[in-house]
Structures are given as C-alpha cells and as structure tokens.
C-alpha distance (Angstrom), angle and dihedral (degrees) to the residues before:
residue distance angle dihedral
X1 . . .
X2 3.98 . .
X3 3.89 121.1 .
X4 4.10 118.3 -102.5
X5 3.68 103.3 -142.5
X6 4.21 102.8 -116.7
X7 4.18 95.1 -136.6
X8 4.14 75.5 60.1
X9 3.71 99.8 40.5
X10 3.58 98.8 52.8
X11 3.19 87.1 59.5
X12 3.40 109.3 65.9
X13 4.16 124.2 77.2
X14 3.97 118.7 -94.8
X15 3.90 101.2 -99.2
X16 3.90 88.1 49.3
X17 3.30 87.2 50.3
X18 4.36 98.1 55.7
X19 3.65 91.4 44.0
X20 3.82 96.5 49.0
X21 4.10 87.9 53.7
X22 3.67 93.4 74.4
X23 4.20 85.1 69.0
X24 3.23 106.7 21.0
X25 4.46 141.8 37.5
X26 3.97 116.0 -151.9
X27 3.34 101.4 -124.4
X28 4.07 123.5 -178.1
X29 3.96 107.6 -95.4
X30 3.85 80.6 -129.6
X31 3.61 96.8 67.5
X32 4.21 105.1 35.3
X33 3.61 102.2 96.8
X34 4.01 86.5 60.5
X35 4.19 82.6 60.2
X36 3.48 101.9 89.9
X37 4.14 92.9 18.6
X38 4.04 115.7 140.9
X39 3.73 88.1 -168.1
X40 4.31 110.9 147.5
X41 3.68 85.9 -136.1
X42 3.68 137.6 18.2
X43 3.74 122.4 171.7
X44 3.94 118.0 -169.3
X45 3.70 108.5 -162.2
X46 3.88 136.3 151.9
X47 3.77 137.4 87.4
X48 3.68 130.6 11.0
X49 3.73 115.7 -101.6
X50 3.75 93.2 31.3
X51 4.06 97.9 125.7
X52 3.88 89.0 -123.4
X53 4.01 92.0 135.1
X54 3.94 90.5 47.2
X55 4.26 89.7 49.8
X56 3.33 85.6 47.7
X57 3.78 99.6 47.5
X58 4.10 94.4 43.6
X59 3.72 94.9 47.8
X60 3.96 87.4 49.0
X61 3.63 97.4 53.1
X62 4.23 96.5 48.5
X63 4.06 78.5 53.4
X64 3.81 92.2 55.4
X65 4.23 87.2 43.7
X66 3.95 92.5 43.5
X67 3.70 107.2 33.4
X68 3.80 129.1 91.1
X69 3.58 93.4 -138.2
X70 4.13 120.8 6.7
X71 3.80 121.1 164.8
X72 3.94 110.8 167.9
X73 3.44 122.1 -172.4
X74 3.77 108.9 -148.9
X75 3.87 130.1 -175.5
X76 4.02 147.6 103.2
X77 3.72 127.6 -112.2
X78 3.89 91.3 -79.7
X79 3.60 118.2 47.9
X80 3.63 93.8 -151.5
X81 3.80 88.4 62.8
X82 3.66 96.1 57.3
X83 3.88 102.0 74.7
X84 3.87 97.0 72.3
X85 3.60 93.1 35.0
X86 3.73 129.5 27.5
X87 3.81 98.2 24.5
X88 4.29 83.8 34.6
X89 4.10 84.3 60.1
X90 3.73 92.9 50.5
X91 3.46 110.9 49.7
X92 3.94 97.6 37.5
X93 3.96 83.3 63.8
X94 3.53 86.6 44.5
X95 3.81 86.8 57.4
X96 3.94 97.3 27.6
X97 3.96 84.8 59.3
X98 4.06 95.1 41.7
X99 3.13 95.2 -119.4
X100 4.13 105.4 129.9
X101 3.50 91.2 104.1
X102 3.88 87.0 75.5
X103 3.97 104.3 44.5
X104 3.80 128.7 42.8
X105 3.82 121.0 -141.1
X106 4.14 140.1 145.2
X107 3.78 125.0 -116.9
X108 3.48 91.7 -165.7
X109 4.16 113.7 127.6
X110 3.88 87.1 -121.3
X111 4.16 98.7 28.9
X112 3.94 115.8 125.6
X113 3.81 103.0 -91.5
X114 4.05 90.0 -139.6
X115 3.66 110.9 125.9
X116 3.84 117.3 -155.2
X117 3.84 132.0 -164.3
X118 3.68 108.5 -128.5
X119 4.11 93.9 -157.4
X120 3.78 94.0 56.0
X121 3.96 116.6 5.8
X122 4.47 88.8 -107.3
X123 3.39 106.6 146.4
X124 3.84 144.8 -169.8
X125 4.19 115.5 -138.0
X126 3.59 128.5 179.5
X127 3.62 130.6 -126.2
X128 4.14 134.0 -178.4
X129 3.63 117.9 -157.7
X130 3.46 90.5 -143.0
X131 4.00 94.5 64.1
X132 4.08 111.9 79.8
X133 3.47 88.3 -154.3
X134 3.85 100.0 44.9
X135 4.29 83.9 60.5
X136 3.62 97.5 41.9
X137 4.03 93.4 51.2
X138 3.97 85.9 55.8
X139 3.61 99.2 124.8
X140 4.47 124.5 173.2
X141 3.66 98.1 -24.2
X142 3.63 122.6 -171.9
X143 3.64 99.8 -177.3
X144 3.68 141.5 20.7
X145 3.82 124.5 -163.1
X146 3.98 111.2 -160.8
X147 3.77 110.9 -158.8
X148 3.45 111.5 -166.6
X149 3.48 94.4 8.2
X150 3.60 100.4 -176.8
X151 3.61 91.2 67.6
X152 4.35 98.3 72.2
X153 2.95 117.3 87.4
X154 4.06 121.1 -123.0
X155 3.53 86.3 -100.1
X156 3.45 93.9 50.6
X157 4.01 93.9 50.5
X158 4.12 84.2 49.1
X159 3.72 93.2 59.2
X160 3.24 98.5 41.4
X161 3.93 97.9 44.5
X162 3.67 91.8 52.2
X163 4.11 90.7 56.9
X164 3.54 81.5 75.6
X165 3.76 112.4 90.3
X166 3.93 110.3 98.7
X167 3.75 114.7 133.1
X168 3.34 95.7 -143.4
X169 3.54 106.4 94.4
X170 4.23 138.4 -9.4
X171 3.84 106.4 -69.5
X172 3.54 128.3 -142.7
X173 3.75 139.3 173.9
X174 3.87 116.0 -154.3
X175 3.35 120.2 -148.2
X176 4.61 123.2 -163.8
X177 3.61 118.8 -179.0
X178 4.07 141.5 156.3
X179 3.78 99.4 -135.0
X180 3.97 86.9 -145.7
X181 4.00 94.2 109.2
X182 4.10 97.5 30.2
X183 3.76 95.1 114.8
X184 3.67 122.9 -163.7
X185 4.21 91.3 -90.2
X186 3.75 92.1 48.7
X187 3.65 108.3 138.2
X188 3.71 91.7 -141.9
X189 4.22 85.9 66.4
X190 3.45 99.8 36.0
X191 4.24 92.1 49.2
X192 3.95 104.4 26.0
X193 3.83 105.4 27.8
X194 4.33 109.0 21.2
X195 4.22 96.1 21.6
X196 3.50 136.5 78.8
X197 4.02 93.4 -91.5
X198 4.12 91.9 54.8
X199 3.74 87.9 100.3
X200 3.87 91.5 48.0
X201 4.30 84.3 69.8
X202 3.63 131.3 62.2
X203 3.69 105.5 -138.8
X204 4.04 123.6 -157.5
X205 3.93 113.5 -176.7
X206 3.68 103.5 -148.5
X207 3.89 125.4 -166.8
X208 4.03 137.4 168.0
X209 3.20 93.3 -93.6
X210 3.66 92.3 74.4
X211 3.82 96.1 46.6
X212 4.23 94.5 94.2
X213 3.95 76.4 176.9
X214 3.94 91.6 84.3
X215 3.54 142.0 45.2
X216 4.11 98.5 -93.7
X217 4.19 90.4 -166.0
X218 3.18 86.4 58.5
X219 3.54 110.6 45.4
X220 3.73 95.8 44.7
X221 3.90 90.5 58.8
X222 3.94 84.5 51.6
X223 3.60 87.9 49.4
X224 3.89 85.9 49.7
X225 3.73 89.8 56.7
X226 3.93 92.8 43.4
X227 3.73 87.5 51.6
X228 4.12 95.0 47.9
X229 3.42 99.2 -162.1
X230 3.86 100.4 -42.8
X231 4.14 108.9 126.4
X232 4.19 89.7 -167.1
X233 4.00 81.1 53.4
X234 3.77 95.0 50.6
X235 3.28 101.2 42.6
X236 3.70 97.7 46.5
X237 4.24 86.7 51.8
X238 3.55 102.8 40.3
X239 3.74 103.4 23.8
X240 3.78 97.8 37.9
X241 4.11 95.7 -120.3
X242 3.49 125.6 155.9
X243 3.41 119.4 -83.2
X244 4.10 111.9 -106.1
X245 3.54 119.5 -158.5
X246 3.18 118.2 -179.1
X247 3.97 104.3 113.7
X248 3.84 97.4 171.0
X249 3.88 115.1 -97.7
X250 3.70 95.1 82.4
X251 4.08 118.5 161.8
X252 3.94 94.2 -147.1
X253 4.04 89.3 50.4
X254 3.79 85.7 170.1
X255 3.47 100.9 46.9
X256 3.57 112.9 118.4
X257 3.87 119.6 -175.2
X258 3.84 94.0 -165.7
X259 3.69 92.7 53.9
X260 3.72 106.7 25.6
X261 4.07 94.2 36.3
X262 4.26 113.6 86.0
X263 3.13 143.2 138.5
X264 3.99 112.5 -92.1
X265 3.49 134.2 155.9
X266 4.21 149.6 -168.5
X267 3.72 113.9 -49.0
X268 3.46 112.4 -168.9
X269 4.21 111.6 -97.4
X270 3.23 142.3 51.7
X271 4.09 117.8 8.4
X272 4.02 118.5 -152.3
X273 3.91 113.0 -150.4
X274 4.25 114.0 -174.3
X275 3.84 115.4 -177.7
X276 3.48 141.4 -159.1
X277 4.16 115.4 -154.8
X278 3.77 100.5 -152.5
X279 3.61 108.5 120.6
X280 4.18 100.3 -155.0
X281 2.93 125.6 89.2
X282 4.21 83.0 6.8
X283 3.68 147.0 -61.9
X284 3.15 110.0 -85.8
X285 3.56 128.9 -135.0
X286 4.05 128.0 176.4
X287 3.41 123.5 -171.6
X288 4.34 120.5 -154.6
X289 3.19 143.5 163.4
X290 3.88 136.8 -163.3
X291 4.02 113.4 -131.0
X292 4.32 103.9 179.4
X293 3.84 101.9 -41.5
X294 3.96 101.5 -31.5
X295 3.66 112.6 99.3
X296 4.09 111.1 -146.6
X297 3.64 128.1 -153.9
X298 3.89 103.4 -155.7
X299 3.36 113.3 169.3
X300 4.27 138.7 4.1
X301 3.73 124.7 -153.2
X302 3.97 105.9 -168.6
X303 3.92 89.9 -169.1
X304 4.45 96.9 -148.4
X305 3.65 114.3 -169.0
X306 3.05 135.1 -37.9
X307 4.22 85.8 33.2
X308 4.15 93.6 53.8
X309 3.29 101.6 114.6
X310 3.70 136.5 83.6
X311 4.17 95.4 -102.5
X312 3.96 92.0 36.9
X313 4.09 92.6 51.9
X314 3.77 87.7 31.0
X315 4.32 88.3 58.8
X316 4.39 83.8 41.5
X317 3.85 85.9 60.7
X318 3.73 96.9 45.6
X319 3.88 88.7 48.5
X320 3.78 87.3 46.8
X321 3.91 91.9 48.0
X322 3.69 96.8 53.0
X323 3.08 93.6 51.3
X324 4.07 95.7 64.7
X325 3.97 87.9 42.7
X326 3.71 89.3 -106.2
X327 4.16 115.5 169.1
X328 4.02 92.4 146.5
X329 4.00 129.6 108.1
X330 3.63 114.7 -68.1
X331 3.67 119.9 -159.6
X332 3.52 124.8 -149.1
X333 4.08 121.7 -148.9
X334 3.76 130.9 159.6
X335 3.53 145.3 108.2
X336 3.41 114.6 2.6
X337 4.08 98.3 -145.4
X338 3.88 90.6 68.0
X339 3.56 89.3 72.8
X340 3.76 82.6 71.4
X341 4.21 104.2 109.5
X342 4.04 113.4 -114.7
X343 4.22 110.2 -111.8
X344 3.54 88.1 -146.8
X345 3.99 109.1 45.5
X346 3.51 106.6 91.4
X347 3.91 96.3 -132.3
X348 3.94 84.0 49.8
X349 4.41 84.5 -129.1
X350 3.73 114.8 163.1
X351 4.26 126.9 -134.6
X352 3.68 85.6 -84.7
X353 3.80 97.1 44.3
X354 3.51 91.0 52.3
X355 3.92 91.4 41.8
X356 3.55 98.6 48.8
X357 4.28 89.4 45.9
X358 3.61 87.0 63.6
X359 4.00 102.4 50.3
X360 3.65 94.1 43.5
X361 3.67 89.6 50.5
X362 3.70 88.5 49.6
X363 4.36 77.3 56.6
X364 3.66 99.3 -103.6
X365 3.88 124.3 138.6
X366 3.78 107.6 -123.4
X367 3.36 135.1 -160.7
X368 3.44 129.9 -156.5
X369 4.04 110.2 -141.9
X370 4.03 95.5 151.3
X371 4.06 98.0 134.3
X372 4.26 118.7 -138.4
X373 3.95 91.0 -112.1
X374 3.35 138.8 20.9
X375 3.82 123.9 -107.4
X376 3.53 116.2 -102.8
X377 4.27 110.9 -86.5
X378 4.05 100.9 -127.7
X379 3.51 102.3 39.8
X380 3.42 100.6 42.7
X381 3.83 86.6 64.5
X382 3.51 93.7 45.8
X383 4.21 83.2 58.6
X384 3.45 90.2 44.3
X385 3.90 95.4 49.3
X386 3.70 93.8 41.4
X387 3.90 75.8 60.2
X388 3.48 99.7 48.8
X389 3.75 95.0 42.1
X390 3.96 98.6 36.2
X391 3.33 112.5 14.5
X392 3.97 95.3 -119.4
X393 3.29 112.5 -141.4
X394 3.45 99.6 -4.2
X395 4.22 94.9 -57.1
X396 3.39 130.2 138.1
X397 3.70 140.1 -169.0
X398 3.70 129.9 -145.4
X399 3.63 124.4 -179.0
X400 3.82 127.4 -156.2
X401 3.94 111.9 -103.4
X402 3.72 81.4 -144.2
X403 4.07 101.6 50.3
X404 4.11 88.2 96.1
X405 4.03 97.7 164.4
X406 4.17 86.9 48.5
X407 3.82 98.7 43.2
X408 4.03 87.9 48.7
X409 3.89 89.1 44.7
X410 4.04 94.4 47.8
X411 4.14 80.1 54.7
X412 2.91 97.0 43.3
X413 3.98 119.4 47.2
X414 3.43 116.4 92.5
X415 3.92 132.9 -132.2
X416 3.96 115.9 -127.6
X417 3.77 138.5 -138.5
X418 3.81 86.2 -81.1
X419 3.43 97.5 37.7
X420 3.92 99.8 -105.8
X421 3.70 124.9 122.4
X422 4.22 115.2 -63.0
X423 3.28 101.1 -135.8
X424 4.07 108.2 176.8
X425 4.01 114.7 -168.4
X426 4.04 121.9 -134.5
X427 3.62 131.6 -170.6
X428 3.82 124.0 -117.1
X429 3.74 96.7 -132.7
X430 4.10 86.2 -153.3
X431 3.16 105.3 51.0
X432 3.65 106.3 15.6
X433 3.33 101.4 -132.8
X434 3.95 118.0 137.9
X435 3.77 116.7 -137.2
X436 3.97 139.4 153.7
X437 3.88 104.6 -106.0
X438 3.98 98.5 -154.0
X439 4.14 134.5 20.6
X440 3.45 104.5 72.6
X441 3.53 101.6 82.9
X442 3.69 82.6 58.0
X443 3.33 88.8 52.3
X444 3.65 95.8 57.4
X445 3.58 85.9 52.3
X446 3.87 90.6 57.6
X447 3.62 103.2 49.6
X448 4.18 90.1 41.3
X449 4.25 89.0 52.2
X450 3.38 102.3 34.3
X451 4.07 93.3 49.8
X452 3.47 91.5 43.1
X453 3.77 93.3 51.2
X454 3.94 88.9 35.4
X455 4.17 96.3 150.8
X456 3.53 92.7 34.0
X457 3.86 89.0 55.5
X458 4.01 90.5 50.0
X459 3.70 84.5 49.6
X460 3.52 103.1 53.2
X461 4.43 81.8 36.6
X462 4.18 87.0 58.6
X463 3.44 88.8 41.5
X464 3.79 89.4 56.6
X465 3.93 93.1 37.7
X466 3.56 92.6 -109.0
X467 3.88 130.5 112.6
X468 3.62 105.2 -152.6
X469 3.96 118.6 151.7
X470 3.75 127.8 58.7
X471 4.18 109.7 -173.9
C-alpha cells in the first residue's frame, strides 16, 4: 500500500475516503519519510496525542502484508498491559483499514494475542519484559515494536536488541515514547541521543500538533488542564521536552548531574563494594573506588529477582569484576543491620557472611568494612552535600555517566520534615508485595562515604554538636 498524505486525506468526503483505503493508509505528513525507512533503530517520542503508536502500528502491518518474511515482536514492559493497548492499537487499524479479511486474530479477553497474516504465514507476537518466559521464547525476530519504551530497563533494551540478527530480512526495532518522564539520567538520553550510540538511532520528535487526525485546539487546552499550571509539565506533554524533575525538596541538595556526572572508569587497585539487603525493588550493589581524594562511583548492579540475594548479587559482582580484569582487594561496606545472623540458615551466616563466602571462593581478598551502626540519616547528607557543593576537606565525588538507576535515585529522593530520607512505600499490584521504590542506592552511598571518611565525618559531627558515627 502507499501512504495518502493526511493534510490531503482529510480532505476528501467519507465514501472517497473507504474506497481509497484499499490502496492507500493516511498517514501524518510528519511521519512519511520513516515509510519506506531501513533504519536499525528508530525511536518516535514526544508529546502526548501525537499519533506516534498509530504510525507505528499502520506502517507495521503493510510490512507483515508486503514482506517475504516479517516476525514483529510487539509488547510493553508488562505483558499484562499489552492486551488493551499494544495489541488494542494493532488490530483496530487492522479493522479501521478493512483489512481483517487478510490476518486472523481473537478478540476474546483471554484469546492468544498472536496475529497471523493469512496471505503469507508473517505474524505479529507479543512479548513483556517482565515475563522470563516471554524473553526466552524470542525466536528470529525481524522487528520489535517498544510501546512505552521508556519503561525497559537498559538491560531490557540489550536483550532484546541483540535478538535481532536473522539474515533473512532488514531488522528494525521501533521505539514510541512521551518524553514526559525521561529525566536527565535516563539511559535512553545518555546511550541513544548524548552517547556514543546516538548516531546508531534515527530519532523523530513527534507532538500533537502533527496528529491532523484530532482537533489540536482542543487537545492543547486539555493538555493545559493536565498540566495545571506547571510550564516543565506542559512543555514536556505538548511540546515533547524532557521531563525535569527536580521539584525542590531534594535529599542530595548539592548534587549536580552536570558537574558531578562523567564518564570514569576501572583503574587498576583496590575496588569498594557497599550494599543494601532489601530484596524489592533489588539488592543493591555499588561499586567505587578512591583515585587521590575523589571518590568514584563506577558501576551499579541492582541485582532484580531471581539475583536478590546475597549469593545471586554476590555471583553478579564476580561476573562484573572479571570483566574489568579485576584480581585486587575488594572491600565490602553497607548497612550495618545485615550483619545481623539469619534464624533460619542453618550455619546462622548473615548477608555479608554469605556475600563475602562467595567472592573469596571466587579467590578474591575481602575485606570486611560493614560498620556496627549506621550513620545518622540528616547529617550524613549534610557531609555528603558539603562534599558535593564544596569539596570538604579536599573530597570530591564523581559519579558514573553510566550508573542510570543511581543518578535518577540521587535526583530523585526526597528530604523529610526532619531532614532524613522520604522514603514513600507503593504496592506492586502483581505481586502484592509493598516496597520503597528509590533511597537505597543513596543509602549505599552513605554507608560507603561516610565509612570511608569515618574521622572526617566525626569532625564535621563535633563540629555540628552531634556524635554520629561509630567505625
């Protein structure tokens, strides 16, 4: 089929309109010179209301008509989302275009959501990056469709970007998106539009403006109610900005991601490792090191089920240190009440018991840094700021351009009424398990810093009148 320019389409009365759709698809002016596109990646991303999922859908379904071999693998981040949505937006252009005559499919609530071409067995299947199983039974893609794109994780986009490698056809992975909650450490901008990769993606910004399918006047004064006043709102869902979060109220007051966020890597010597034993959302692991007086976060490992607990992340940092050639000391900090021993493991061995077994049977030398209490919430970020913001005592910090879930957590996490760390609860609607999404990255940061910088943190405690650490 060819594309009907929509500033033409509109145009024309109803009936010319149903018998033109068995030749032609109105597609948004804005988006035709991505119809016949071989790029490896395009991401469409902007505004709400822009018509980027219904582009993407109608160019996706001529490909599975036209092609010689097409097998897209469409979904969100949570397969259980992708029923009313995803799979929603392609058949009801399947039907909107009259085309059900060539593709079979079930409506049903509980039907298979695969969608099959009757003229040449291509086919459309959806996948969750949530579901284990929905990855593993990946199998000769030659497209991927990425609803909601912001919502994988890097990881996620790895996996799924390296499925695509048969040789029987031009792949592509598509990419939609409102940019509304890409914040400034998104990995999506700091890998495919400020990294080295950026020019490995074609990149359309998309907003309502270019839907001619909707009344614009309209929307934007919905958009204006939406965005209630807030200009950083509006222009992030009608102009397609990125989103900016910083609302005031932040924890790490100091931290600056333009100043304190570069690009660093592994020196050889010794590697720091602070943890954090909460199991949801992860364990977290952060890896540092200490090069003269600036202390370097260069890596993260946010060990997700199945790899949250202490062997599991404990195997993730292994695989992570051979990978940089490490064979130095590691030290191992973090929150103090892990030390506690377990009541029901048999040898009665704590997180860090059972952490620290595993690298030194992997032949590391392991030290044991964990402190007997934790240093006290507010005025350890004060010592940390004063870091960040003055370089107290000489110190500086230096965070990884590529730690995304810590950079986004240090912006993030809020301060409280009494200036601790806000740490607001949510409920996992699968599994029902409530958990505090963000802080404990930043916790890992505050046991690592203020250990490491023990007498300078009951320094700047006396200073304050306040004895707060205990090595």
């Amino acid at each position: 089929m060819h594309p009907a320019a929509a500033s033409q389409w509109i145009k024309l009365p109803e009936h010319h309109q149903q018998t033109l759709l068995s030749e032609f698809c109105p597609v948004n002016d804005h988006y035709i010179p991505l119809w016949t596109n071989t790029n490896k990646i395009n991401l469409l991303y902007g505004s709400y209301g822009s018509g980027k999922s219904v582009f993407v859908a109608d160019l996706l379904v001529d490909k599975c008509l036209e092609d010689k071999y097409f097998r897209c693998y469409y979904g969100r981040k949570i397969l259980d989302t992708v029923r009313g949505t995803v799979f929603k937006t392609l058949t009801d252009r399947i039907k909107d275009r009259k085309l059900e005559k060539f593709f079979t499919f079930s409506d049903a609530p509980n039907g298979s959501m695969n969608i099959v071409c009757k003229l040449n067995g291509n086919e459309f299947i959806p996948f969750g990056a949530n579901d284990s199983q929905s990855l593993k039974s990946i199998k000769d893609p030659s497209h991927f469709w990425l609803e909601e794109m912001d919502q994988f994780s890097f990881e996620d986009f790895g996996f799924i970007y390296s499925r695509l490698r048969t040789i029987k056809t031009v792949t592509q992975l598509y990419g939609s998106f409102n940019t509304d909650r890409v914040y400034q450490s998104h990995w999506i901008r700091k890998v495919l539009f400020e990294g080295e990769f950026a020019k490995d993606a074609h990149k359309l910004k998309c907003n309502y403006y270019h839907n001619l399918f909707l009344d614009q006047a309209d929307y934007l004064s919905k958009l204006k109610m939406i965005a209630n006043g807030d200009i950083a709102k509006l222009n992030a869902i009608a102009e397609g900005e990125w989103g900016v979060v910083r609302t005031g109220g932040e924890f790490w007051k100091q931290f600056d991601e333009t100043k304190h966020v570069k690009p660093v890597s592994y020196e050889p010597g010794v590697i720091n490792v602070s943890l954090d034993e909460n199991v949801n959302p992860y364990v977290t692991c952060t890896v540092w090191q200490l090069v003269d007086k600036n202390i370097r976060q260069i890596a993260e490992l946010l060990c997700k089920s199945p790899d949250n607990n202490a062997p599991k992340a404990a195997m993730r940092l292994v695989k992570y240190l051979k990978s940089i050639g490490h064979r130095d000391v590691v030290n191992v900090w973090g929150d103090p009440s892990a030390n506690r021993r377990s009541t029901v493991d048999p040898n009665n061995s704590s997180f860090y018991d059972k952490f620290i077994e595993v690298l030194k049977a992997e032949g590391y030398t392991v030290s044991n840094r964990v402190a007997r209490s934790a240093p006290e919430v507010a005025l350890s970020a004060a010592f940390i700021n004063d870091i960040y913001e003055n370089e107290y005592n000489g110190w500086s910090i230096t965070i990884s351009d590529r730690c995304f879930g810590s950079i986004e957590d240090y912006i993030l996490v809020k301060e409280d009424a009494e200036g601790k760390m806000a740490k607001p609860k949510v409920k996992d609607e699968d599994t029902k398990v409530t958990y505090e999404p963000a802080g404990h990255i930043s916790d890992t940061k505050r046991y690592f810093i203020t250990g490491l910088l023990a007498a300078d943190f009951n320094k700047y405690g006396v200073k304050n009148n306040y004895k707060i650490f205990t090595s």
